[in-house]
N, C-alpha and C positions, 0 to 999 in steps of 0.2 A: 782760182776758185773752181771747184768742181763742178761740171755745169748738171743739168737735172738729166739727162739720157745716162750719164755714168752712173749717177745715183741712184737711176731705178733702175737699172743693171746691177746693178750691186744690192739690191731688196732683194730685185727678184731672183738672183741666185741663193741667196740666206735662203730666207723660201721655198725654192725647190728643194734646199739640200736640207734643212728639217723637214720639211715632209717627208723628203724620201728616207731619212732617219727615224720618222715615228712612224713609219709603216712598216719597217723593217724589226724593229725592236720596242715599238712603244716610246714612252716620255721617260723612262728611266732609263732608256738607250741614251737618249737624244741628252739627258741631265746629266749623264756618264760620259759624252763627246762633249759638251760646252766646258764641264769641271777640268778634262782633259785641255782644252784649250787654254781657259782662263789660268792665268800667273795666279801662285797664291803671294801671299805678303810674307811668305820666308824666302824667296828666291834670291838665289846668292849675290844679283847686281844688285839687291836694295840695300844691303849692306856698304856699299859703297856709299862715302860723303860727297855727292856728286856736287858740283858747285857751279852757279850760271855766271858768277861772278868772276871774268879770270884778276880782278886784284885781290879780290878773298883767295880765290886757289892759289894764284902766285905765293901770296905771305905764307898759305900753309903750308906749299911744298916747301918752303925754305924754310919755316920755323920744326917740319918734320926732316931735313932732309932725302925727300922723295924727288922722281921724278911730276912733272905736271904733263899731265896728256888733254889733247887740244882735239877735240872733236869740229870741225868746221866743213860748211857747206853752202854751195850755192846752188840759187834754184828752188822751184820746187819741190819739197819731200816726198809728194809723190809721182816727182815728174811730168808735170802737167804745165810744160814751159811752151 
């Protein structure tokens, strides 16, 4: 779990860094850096049939003849072990 000193570390840089975006260019700067950040909903991994199920993916790569790709991990996703 993220403990709360990482967490207001991480506000308070969001924070300083819109601010120092809406002083620099106003809120249509700062609307124009978020737009740029944010994914929109055509981005070409959403197109993919991702599946958390590996016996649903297993049958579909066989019933597609595809390979099945296996994404796996331990630990924390943010490293915070």
């Amino acid at each position: 779990m993220i403990g709360y000193q990482s967490l207001f570390l991480a506000l308070g840089l969001v924070l300083v860094a819109g601010n120092e975006l809406l002083a620099q260019g106003g809120i249509e700067e700062l609307a124009k850096k978020c737009e740029t950040i944010c994914q929109t909903a055509d981005a070409p991994w959403r197109s993919i049939p991702w599946q958390v199920d590996l016996l649903v993916a297993q049958k579909m790569a066989v019933e597609q003849s595809k390979p099945l790709f296996i994404w796996a991990m331990d630990g924390h996703p943010l490293a915070c072990t």
